[in-house]
N, C-alpha and C positions, 0 to 999 in steps of 0.2 A: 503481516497483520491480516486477519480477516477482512474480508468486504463487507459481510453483516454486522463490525465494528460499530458503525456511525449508524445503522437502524436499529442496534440495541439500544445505544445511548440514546435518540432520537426519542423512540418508542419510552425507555425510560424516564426521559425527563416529562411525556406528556403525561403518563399515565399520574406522574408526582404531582403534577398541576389539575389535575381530575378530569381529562379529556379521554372523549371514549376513541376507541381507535377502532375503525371498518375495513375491510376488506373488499372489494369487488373483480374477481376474476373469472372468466369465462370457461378456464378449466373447469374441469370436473374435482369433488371435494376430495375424494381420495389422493391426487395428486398434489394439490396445495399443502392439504394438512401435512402431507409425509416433508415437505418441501420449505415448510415452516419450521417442521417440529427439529428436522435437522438441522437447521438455522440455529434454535433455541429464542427464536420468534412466534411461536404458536399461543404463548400464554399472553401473549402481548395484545392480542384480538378480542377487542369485546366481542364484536359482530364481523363474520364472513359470510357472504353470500359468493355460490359459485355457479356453472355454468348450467350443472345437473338440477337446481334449484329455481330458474326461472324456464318459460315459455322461451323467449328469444333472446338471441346472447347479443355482446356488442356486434354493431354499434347501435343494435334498438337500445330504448333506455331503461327496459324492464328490470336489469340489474343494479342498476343508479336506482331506481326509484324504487326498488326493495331493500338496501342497502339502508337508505332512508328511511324509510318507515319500519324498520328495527332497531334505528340508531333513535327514533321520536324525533 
């Protein structure tokens, strides 16, 4: 069985219930997307924020708190 079994399903049942789903990782967005998309996780993202996208990476909270204010 896949391992991204249970975060399809996961991802599926929130997105069924109207919940946005976020992202926050300190990679850079080229490596996530490729790394999503092989998953067949990438459509599942309303909002990702990555490392290349904020000033300072974890564990400042500039990526939480851009993360947030995308998600409203």
């Amino acid at each position: 069985m896949n391992l991204c079994y249970y975060a399809l399903e996961m991802a599926s049942q929130l997105k069924e219930k109207g919940y946005q789903i976020a992202l926050a990782s300190s990679s850079v967005s080229r490596i996530v997307d490729a790394l999503l998309a092989s998953q067949d996780l990438l459509s599942f993202f309303d909002h990702k924020i990555c490392g290349n996208q904020v000033e300072l990476v974890k564990p400042a909270p500039d990526i939480y708190l851009k993360t947030l204010e995308k998600a409203n």
